[in-house]
Structures are given as structure tokens and as C-alpha cells.
N, C-alpha and C positions, 0 to 999 in steps of 0.2 A: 144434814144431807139435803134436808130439802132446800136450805138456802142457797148452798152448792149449785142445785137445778135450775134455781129460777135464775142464778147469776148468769150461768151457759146462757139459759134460753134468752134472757135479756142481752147478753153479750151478741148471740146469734144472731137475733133480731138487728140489733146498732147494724152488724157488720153485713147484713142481707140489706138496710135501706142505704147503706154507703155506696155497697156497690152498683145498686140500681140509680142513683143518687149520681152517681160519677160515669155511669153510661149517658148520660144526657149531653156531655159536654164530650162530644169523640175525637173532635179537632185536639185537645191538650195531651189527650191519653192518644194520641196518632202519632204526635210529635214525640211524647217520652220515650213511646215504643221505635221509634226511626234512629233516635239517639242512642239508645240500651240503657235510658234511666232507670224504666220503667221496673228494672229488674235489681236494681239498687233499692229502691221502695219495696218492691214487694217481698222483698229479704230482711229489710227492716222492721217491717210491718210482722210477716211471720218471727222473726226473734223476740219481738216482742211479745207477741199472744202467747208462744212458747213460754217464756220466762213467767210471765204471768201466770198459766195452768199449773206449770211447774213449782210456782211460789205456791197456788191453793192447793194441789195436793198437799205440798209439805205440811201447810198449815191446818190442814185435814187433819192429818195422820198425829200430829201433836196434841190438836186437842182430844183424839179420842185415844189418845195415849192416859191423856190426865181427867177425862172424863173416867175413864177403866179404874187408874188411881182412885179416884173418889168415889166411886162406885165398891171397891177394897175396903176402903175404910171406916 
């Protein structure tokens, strides 16, 4: 569980110095938004992260499936 945490909070982190990161250049992110890319990216980007948490839960729940197991026996 704890390495669960620190994953979030380093994940956090990446994705708070990205976006600070990507406010610097407003001209590009001006243009994506005038287009409607910007909204293509950012639905990518969140299916992503989704899929990802959704992959660590699962694999959360497995190994304290067979942690429990070996704890049983």
C-alpha cells in the first residue's frame, strides 16, 4: 500500500510540473484550443491515466488476494 502512495504522489507530482511546464508556451495551447484538438489530447491523456489506476487497482486486489492465500497456509 505504501508503494501504491508514493506511485500517486510521484505520478501527481510529473503531472502538476507538466502542466505548469505547458502553461509557459500559451501560443501552442491557443492554437490547439481555436482548433478543438485540445480536446482530443485531453481525452487521451485522461484514458490513459484511467486505464492505468484501473490496471493498479486490479493488480492491488490480486496480490492481496494471494498474500491472504499465503498467509492461510
Amino acid at each position: 500500500m505504501i508503494k501504491m502512495r508514493f506511485f500517486i504522489t510521484a505520478l501527481f507530482c510529473t503531472v502538476v510540473s507538466f502542466v505548469a511546464t505547458a502553461q509557459e508556451n500559451a501560443s501552442d495551447a491557443g492554437l490547439m484550443r481555436s482548433n478543438g484538438k485540445i480536446f482530443v489530447v485531453m481525452a487521451v491523456v485522461l484514458t490513459i491515466l484511467f486505464g492505468l489506476f484501473a490496471y493498479l487497482i486490479s493488480i492491488d486486489k490480486k496480490i492481496s488476494r494471494l498474500e491472504k492465500e499465503e498467509a492461510s497456509q
